[in-house]
C-alpha positions in Angstrom: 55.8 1.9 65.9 55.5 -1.7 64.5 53.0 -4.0 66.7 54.1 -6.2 69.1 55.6 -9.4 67.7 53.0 -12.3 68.3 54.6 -15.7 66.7 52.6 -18.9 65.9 54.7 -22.2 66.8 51.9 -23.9 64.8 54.2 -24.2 61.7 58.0 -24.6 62.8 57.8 -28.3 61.4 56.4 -27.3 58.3 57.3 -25.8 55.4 56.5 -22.7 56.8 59.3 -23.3 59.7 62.0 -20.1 57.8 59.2 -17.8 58.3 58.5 -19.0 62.1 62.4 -18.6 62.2 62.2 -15.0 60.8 59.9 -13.8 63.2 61.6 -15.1 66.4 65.2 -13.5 65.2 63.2 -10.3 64.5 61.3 -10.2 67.7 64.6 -11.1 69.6 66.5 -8.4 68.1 64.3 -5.8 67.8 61.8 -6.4 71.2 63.8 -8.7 73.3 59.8 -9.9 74.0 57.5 -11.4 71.9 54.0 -13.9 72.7 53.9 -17.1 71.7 50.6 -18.9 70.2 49.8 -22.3 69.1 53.1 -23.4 71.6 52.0 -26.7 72.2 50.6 -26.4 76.4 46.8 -27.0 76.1 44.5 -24.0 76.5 42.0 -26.1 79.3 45.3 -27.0 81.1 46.1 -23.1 81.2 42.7 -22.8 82.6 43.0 -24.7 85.4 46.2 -23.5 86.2 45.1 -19.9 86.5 42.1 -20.6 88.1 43.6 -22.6 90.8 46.6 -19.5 91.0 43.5 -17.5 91.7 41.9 -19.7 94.2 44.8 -19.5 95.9 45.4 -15.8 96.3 42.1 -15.3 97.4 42.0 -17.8 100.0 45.8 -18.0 101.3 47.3 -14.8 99.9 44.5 -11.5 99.8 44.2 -10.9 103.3 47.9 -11.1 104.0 48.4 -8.8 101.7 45.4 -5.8 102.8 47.2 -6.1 106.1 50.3 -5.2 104.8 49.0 -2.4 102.9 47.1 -1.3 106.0 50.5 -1.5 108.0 52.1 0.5 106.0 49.1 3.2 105.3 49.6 3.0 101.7 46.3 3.4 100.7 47.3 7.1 101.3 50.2 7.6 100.3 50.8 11.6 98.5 54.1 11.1 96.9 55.6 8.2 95.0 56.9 5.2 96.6 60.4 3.6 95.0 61.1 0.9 97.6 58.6 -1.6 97.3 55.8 -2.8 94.6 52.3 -3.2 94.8 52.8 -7.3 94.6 51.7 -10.1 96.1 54.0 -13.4 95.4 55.7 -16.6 96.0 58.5 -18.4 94.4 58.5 -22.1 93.3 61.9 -23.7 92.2 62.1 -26.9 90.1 65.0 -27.1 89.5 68.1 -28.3 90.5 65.8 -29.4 93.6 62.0 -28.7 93.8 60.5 -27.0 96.9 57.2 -27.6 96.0 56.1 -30.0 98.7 57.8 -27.4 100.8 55.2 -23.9 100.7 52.8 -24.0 102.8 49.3 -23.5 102.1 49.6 -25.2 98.7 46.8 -27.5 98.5 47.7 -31.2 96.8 45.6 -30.6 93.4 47.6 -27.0 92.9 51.0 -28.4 93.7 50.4 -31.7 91.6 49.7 -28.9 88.5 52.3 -26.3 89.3 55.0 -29.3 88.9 53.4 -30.5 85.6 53.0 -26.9 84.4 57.0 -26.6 85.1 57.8 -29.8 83.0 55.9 -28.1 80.1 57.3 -25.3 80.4 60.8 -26.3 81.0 60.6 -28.7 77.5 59.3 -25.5 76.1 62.3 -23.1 77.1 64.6 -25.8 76.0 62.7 -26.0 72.7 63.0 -21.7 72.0 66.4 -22.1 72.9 67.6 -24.7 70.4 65.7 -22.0 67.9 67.6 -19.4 69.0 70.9 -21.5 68.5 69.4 -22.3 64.7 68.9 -18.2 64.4 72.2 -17.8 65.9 74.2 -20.1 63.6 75.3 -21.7 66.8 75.5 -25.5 67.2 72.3 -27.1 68.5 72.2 -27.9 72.2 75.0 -25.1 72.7 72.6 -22.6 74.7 71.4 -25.8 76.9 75.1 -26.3 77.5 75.7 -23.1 78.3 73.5 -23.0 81.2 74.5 -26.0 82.9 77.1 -26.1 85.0 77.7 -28.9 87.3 73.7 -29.5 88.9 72.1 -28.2 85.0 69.7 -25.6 84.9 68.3 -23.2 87.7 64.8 -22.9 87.2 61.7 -21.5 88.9 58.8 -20.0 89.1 57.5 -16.6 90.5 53.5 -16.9 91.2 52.2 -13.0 91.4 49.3 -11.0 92.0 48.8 -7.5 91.7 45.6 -6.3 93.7 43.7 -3.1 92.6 46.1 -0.5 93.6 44.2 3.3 94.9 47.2 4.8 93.6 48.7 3.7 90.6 50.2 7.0 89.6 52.7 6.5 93.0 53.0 3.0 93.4 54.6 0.9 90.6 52.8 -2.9 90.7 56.9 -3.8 89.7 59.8 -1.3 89.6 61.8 -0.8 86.0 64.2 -3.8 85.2 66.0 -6.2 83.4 65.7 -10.1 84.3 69.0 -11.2 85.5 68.7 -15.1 83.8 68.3 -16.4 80.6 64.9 -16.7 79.1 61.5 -16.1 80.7 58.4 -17.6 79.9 55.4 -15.7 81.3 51.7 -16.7 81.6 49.9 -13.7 82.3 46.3 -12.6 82.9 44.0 -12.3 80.2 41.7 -9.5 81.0 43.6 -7.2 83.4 46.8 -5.6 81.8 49.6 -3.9 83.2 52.7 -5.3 82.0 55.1 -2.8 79.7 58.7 -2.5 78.3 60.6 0.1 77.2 61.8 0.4 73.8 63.0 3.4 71.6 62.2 5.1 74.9 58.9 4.6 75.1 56.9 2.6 77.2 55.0 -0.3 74.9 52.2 -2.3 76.5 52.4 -6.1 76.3 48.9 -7.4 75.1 47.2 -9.6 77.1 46.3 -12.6 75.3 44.5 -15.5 76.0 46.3 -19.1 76.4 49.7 -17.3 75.4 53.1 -17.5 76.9 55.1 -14.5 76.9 59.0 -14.7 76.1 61.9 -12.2 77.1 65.3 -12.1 77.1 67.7 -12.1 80.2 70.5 -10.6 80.5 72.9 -14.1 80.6 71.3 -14.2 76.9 72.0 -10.8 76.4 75.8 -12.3 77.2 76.4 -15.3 75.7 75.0 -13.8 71.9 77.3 -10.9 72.8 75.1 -8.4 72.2 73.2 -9.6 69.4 70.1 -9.9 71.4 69.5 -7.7 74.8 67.7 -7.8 77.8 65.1 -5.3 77.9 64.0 -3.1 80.6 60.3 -3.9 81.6 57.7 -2.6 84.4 54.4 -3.8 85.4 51.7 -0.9 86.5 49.3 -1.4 88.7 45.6 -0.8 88.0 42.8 0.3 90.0 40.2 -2.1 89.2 41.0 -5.9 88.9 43.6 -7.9 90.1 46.3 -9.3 87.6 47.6 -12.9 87.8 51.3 -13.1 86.7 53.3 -16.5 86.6 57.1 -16.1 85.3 59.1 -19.0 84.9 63.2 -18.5 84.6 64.7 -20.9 82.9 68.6 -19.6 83.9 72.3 -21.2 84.3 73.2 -23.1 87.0 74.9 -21.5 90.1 78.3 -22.1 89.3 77.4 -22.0 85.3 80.6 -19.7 83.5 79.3 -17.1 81.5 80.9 -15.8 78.5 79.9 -14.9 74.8 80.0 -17.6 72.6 83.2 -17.8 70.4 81.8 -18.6 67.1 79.7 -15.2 67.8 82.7 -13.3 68.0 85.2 -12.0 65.6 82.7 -12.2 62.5 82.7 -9.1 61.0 85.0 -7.9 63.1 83.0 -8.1 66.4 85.1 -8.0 68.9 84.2 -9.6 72.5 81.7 -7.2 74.3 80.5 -8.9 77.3 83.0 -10.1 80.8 83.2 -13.5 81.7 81.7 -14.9 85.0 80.1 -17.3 86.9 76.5 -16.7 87.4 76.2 -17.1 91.1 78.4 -14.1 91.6 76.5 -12.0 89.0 73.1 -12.8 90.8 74.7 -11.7 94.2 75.4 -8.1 92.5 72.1 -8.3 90.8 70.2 -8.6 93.9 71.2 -5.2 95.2 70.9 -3.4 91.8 68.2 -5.3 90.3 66.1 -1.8 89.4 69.2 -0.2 88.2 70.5 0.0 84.4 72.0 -3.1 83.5 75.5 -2.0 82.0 77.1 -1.2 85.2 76.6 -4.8 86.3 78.4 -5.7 83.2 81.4 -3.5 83.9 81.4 -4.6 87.1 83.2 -7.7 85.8 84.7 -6.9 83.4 87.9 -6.4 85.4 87.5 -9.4 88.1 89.7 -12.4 86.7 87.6 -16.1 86.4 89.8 -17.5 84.5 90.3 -20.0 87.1 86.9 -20.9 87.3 86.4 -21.3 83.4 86.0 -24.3 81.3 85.1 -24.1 77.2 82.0 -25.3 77.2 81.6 -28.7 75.8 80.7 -28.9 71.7 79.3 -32.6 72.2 
């Protein structure tokens, strides 16, 4: 099996920027994950974002969490358990409206670098997706559009931890899944592994690398290219010694965002339309149920539910 794609954004201004290109339409089409390098957020600003994440778990978040686990006596448990994950987390939104000044415990220094780890990494995600438009042969700015609705983009950020676990074998750190949005940007730990995706029906670990960001595909992608590139289903296993750090930030479509595959994408060479249209509120409302479930039956789901009165073309200029 080939490795897994690692991509340099050192060079996509050079002369070297077709062979950036190359790599991102390959890793998109043949992974639906790849790790980005050299992506322009500073590796001592990285630093002091995971080390205050960390400070933070251990002072506001550990204990909580070996209570829980003591609550529920899953330290020994003797068959596997497939309603929960061995996770500790929180969820910070940026956008349309931050919470940030809203979750508790947060001390000033982490939330003043949370919100300007967001703006980097929102100016990033818009930056992969105007790249993916160039790979696509789509107009630039048309995957921004996509997403924005009538408040723009939904975007967040879910801070994780996953404690040493006595029991990996029975206790997944996160369940099997697709991401239901559009394009996720994860910073993960360096030295404690655990994430894996599933391809040619094998799981495939995703390296852990330092001062990288690592990018997958949602399903709304997995939409609007109609089927050229696909969400990929993706588990996180928990480990006995070490605790992994886990920040995932989705950049998605606005609530009331209509989702469709975009036209120029279909009818070349004879591809017919593959995907339903909808409005992304109502897919993440199904989603939430079924989120460890295969993805295609969310898909069908719509496929028969009529929203043509919600939809609008979306805008070319």
């Amino acid at each position: 099996m080939a490795n897994f794609p690692v991509i340099s954004l050192e060079k996509i201004n050079g002369e070297e920027r077709g062979q950036v290109l190359d790599q991102i339409k390959d890793a998109c089409e043949n992974w639906g994950f790849f790790e980005l390098v050299n992506h322009g957020i500073a590796p001592e600003f990285m630093d002091k974002v995971e080390r205050l994440t960390k400070e933070h778990y251990r002072k506001c978040m550990e204990q909580r969490f070996n209570e829980m686990v003591a609550s529920k006596g899953l330290q020994a448990v003797q068959s596997e358990i497939d309603d929960l994950d061995w996770e500790s987390t929180f969820f910070l939104r940026h956008r349309p409206v931050s919470n940030i000044s809203e979750i508790p415990e947060l001390d000033e220094k982490y939330r003043a670098v949370m919100k300007e780890f967001a703006a980097k990494l929102e100016k990033l995600a818009e930056e992969l997706l105007d790249l993916l438009c160039e790979n696509l042969g789509l107009e630039k700015g048309y995957l921004k559009r996509a997403f924005l609705g009538s408040t723009g983009p939904t975007f967040g950020t879910k801070v994780s931890n996953y404690p040493p676990c006595p029991k990996p074998d029975l206790i997944k750190g996160l369940r099997a899944h697709t991401d239901a949005g559009g394009i996720i940007l994860l910073f993960q730990d360096d030295k404690v592994s655990g994430l894996q995706l599933l391809k040619d029906g094998a799981w495939v670990d995703v390296p852990p690398m330092r001062h990288s960001i690592v990018i997958n595909i949602g399903d709304q992608l997995e939409v609007i290219t109609n089927g050229k590139y696909k969400s990929v289903m993706h588990r996180v296993i928990a480990q006995t010694d070490g605790t992994r750090m886990s920040l995932a930030s989705f950049y998605n479509p606005g609530a009331d965002a209509v989702i469709y595959p975009a036209p120029a994408l279909v009818g070349e060479e004879d591809c017919e339309e593959l995907y339903p249209k909808f409005v992304f509120e109502d897919y993440m409302k199904l989603y939430a149920g079924v989120k460890f479930q295969a993805k295609e039956p969310r898909f069908e789901a719509f496929k028969n539910v009529d929203t043509a009165s919600n939809v609008g073309q979306i805008a070319t200029a």
